[in-house]
ZADREN-724747 format. One record per residue (C-alpha): residue number from 1; x, y, z. Coordinates in pm, 1 decimal. Layout:
<nodes>
+-----+----------+----------+----------+
!   k !       c1 !       c2 !       c3 !
+-----+----------+----------+----------+
! NUM !        X !        Y !        Z !
...
+-----+----------+----------+----------+
</nodes>
This chain:
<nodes>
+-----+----------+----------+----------+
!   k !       c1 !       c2 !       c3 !
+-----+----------+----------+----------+
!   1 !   -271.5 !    716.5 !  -1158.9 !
!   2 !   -254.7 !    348.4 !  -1143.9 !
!   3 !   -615.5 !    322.4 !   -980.9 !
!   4 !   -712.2 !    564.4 !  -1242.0 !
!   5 !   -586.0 !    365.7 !  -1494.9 !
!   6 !   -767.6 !     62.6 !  -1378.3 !
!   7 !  -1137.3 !    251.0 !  -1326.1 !
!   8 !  -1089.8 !    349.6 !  -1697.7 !
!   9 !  -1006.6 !     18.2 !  -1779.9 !
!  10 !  -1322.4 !   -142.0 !  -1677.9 !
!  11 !  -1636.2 !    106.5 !  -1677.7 !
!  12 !  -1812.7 !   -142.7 !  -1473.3 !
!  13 !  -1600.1 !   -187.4 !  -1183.3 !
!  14 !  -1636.3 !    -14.2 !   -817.9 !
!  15 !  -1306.3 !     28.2 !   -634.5 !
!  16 !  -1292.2 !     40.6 !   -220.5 !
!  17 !   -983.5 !    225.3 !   -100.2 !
!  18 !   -846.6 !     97.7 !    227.7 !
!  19 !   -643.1 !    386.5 !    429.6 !
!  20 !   -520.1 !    512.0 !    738.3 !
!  21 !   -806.2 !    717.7 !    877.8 !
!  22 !   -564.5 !   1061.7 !    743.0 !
!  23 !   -561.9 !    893.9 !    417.2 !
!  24 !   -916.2 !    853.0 !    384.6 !
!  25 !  -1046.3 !   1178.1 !    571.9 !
!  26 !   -837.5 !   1376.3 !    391.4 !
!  27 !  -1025.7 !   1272.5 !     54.4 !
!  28 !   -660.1 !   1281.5 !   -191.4 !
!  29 !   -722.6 !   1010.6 !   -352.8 !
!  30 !  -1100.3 !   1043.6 !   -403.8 !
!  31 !  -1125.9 !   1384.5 !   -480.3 !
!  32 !   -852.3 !   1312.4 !   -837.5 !
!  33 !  -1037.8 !   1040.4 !   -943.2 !
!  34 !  -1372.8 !   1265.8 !   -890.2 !
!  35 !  -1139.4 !   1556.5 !  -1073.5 !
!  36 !  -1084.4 !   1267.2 !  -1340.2 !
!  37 !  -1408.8 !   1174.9 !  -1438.9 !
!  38 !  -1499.0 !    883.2 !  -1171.5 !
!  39 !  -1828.0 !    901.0 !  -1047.5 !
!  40 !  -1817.7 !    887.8 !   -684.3 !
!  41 !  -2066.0 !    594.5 !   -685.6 !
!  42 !  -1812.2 !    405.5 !   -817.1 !
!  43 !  -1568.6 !    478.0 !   -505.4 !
!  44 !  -1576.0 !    345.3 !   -187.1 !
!  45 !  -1388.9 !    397.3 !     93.3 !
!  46 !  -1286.8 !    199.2 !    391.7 !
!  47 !  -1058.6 !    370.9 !    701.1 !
!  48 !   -830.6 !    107.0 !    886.9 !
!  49 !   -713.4 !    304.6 !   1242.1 !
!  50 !   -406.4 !     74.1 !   1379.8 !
!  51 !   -364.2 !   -191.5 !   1058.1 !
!  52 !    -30.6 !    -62.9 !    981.3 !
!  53 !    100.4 !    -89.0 !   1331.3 !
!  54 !    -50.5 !   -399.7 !   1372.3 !
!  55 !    137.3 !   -548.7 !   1006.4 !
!  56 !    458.4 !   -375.6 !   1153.7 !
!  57 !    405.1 !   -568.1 !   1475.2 !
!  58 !    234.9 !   -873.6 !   1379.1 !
!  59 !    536.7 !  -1123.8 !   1261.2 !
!  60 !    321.5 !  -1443.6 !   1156.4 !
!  61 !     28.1 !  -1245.5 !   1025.5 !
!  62 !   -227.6 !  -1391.1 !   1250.4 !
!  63 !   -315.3 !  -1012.4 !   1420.7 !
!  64 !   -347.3 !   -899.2 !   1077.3 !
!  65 !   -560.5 !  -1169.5 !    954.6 !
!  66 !   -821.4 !  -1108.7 !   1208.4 !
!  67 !   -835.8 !   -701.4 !   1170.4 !
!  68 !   -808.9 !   -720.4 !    777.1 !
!  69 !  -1125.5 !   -975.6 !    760.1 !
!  70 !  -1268.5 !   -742.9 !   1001.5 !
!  71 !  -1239.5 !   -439.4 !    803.4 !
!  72 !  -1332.8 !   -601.6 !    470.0 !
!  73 !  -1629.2 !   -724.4 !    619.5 !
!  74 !  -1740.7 !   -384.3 !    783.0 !
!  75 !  -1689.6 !   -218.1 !    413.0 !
!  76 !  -1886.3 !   -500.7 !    245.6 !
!  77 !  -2130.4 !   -481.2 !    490.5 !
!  78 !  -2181.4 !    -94.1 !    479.4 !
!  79 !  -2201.1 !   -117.9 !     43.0 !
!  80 !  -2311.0 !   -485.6 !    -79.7 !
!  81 !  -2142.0 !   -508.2 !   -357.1 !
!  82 !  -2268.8 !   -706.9 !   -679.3 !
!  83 !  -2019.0 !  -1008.9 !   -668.7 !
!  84 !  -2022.5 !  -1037.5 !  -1075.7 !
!  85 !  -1909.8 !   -702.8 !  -1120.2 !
!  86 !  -1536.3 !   -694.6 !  -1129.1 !
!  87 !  -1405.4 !   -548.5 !   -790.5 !
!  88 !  -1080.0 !   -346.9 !   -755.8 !
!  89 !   -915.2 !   -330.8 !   -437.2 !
!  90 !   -666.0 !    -41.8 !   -333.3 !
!  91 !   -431.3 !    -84.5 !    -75.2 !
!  92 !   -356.8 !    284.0 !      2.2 !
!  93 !    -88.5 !    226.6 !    290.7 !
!  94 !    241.9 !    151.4 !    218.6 !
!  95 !    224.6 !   -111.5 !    466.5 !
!  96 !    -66.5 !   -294.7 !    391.2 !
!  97 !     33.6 !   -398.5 !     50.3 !
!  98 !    312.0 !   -669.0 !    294.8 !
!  99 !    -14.3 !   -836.1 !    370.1 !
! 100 !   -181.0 !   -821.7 !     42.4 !
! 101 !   -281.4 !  -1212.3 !     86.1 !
! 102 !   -448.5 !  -1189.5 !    400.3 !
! 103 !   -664.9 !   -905.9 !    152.0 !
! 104 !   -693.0 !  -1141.5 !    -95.8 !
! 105 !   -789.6 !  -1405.0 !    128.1 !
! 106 !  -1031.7 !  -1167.4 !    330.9 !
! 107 !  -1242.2 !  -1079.2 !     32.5 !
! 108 !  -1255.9 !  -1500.0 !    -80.5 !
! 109 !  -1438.7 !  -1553.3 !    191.9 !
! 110 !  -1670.8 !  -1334.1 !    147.1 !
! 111 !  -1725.5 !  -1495.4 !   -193.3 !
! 112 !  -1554.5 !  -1238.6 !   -416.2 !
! 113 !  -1336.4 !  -1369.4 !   -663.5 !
! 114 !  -1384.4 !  -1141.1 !   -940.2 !
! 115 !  -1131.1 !   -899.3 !   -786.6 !
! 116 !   -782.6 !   -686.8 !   -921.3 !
! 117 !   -600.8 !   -559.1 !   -611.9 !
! 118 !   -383.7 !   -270.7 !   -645.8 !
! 119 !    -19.1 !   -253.2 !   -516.3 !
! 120 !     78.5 !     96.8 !   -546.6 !
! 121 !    455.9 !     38.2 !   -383.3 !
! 122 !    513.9 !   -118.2 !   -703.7 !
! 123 !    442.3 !    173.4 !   -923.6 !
! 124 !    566.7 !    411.7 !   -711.1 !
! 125 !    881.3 !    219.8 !   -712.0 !
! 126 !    896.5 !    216.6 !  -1128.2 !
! 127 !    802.5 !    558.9 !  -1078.4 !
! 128 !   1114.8 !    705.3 !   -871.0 !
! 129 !   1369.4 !    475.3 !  -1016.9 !
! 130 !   1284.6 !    630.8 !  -1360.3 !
! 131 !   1287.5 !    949.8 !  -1190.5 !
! 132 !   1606.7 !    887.7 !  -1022.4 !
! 133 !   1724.3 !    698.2 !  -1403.4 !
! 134 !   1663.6 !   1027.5 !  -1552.4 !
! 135 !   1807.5 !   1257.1 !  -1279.4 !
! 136 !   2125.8 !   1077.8 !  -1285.6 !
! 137 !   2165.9 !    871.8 !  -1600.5 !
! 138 !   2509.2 !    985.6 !  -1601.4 !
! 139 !   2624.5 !    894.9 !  -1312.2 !
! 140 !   2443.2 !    523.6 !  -1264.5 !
! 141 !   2570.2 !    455.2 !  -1623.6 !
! 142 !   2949.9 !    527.4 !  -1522.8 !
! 143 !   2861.7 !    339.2 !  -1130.1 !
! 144 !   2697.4 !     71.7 !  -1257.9 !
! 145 !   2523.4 !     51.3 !   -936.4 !
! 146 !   2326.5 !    198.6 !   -643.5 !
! 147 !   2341.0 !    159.7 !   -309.8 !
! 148 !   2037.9 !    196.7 !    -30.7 !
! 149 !   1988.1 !    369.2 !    294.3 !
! 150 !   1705.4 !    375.3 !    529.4 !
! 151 !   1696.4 !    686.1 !    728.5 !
! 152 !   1470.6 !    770.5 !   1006.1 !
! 153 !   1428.0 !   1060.1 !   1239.4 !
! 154 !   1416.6 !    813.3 !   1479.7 !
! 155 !   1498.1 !    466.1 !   1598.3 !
! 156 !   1283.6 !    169.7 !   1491.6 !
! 157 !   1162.0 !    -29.2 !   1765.5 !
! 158 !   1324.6 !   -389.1 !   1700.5 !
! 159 !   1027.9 !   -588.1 !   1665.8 !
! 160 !    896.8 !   -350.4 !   1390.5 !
! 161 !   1226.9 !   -363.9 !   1220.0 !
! 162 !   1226.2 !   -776.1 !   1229.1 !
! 163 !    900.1 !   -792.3 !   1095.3 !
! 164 !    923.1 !   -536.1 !    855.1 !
! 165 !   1309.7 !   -689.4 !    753.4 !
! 166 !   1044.8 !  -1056.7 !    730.3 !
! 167 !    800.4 !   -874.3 !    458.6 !
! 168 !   1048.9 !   -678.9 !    277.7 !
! 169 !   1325.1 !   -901.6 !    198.9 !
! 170 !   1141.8 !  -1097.3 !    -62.9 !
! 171 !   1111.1 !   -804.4 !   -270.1 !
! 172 !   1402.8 !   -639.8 !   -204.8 !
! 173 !   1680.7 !   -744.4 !     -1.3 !
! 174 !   1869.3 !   -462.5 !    -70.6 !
! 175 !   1631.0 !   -206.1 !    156.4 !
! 176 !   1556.5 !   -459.9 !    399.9 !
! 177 !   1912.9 !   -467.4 !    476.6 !
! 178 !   1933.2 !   -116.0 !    464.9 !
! 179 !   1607.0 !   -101.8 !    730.7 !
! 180 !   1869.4 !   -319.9 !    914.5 !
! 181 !   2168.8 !    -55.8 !    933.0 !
! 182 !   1915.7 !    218.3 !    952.4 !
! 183 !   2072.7 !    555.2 !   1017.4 !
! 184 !   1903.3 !    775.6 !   1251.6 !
! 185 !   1898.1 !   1159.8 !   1208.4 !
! 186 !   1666.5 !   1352.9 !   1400.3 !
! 187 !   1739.5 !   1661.0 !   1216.0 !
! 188 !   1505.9 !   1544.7 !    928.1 !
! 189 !   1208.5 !   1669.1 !   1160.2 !
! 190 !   1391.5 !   2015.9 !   1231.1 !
! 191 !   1194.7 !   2281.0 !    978.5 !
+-----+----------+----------+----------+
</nodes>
């Protein structure tokens, strides 16, 4: 929805989608904006095997740096794109929106400044607190508050959880702690 919202917006722009190779190869996103009316000329897509591991991983950002500018310039390089058209970027992993900069940053050095990148954590979060808001008004309203867990079907390696804890906690410091006192619960990959 929200890079539907955004093609609509501007007729003129092209949007490049940056997955995980399932992501992309299993054509989700590009097949509902085709569904909606967005000519597939207008969507491009870019398939980045190991970037999420490598943000989880990759404390300072420097490991990051050097695969994002890679795979920004293989997508540019594959569809030259007309640098005074406006340029929407989606960042279709959860994880790479943590590094949105080193996108950002990527794509400025390759002389594109005209560009709207997409964080769709953000409005998924809106998304399921209003879902949870309306689910449970009651309840919140006589609480007054909410509390967080992180659970996993199993355990977080430590350096992933530190760097992870790193890029989360500005945003929220609530589920970074939670990442922290993550409960584990292999059950959740029992059928």
């Amino acid at each position: 929805k929200l890079l539907l919202d955004n093609l609509n917006k501007n007729p003129n722009s092209k949007a490049i989608i940056f997955g995980t190779p399932t992501t992309i190869y299993a054509n989700t996103f590009q097949e509902n904006l085709y569904e909606n009316g967005i000519s597939k000329n207008r969507i491009i897509t870019q398939s980045c095997p190991g970037l999420a591991n490598i943000i989880s991983n990759d404390f300072d950002g420097h490991q990051a740096s050097k695969i994002i500018n890679k795979y920004v310039k293989e997508v540019l390089k594959k569809n030259p794109i007309n640098f005074e058209l406006p340029l929407i970027v989606f960042l279709g992993c959860t994880h790479y929106v943590y590094r949105e900069n080193l996108f950002y940053k990527s794509f400025s050095l390759e002389g594109y400044s005209n560009l709207n990148i997409l964080n769709p954590n953000y409005a998924y979060a809106e998304s399921l607190r209003d879902l949870i808001y309306n689910e449970k008004k009651d309840l919140i309203c006589k609480q007054n508050n909410i509390s967080l867990n992180f659970v996993s079907p199993y355990a977080i390696p430590n350096q992933e959880k530190e760097t992870l804890t790193k890029l989360i906690k500005p945003i929220s410091n609530d589920t970074a702690q939670a990442l922290q006192n993550a409960f584990i619960c292999p059950e959740l990959l029992e059928n």
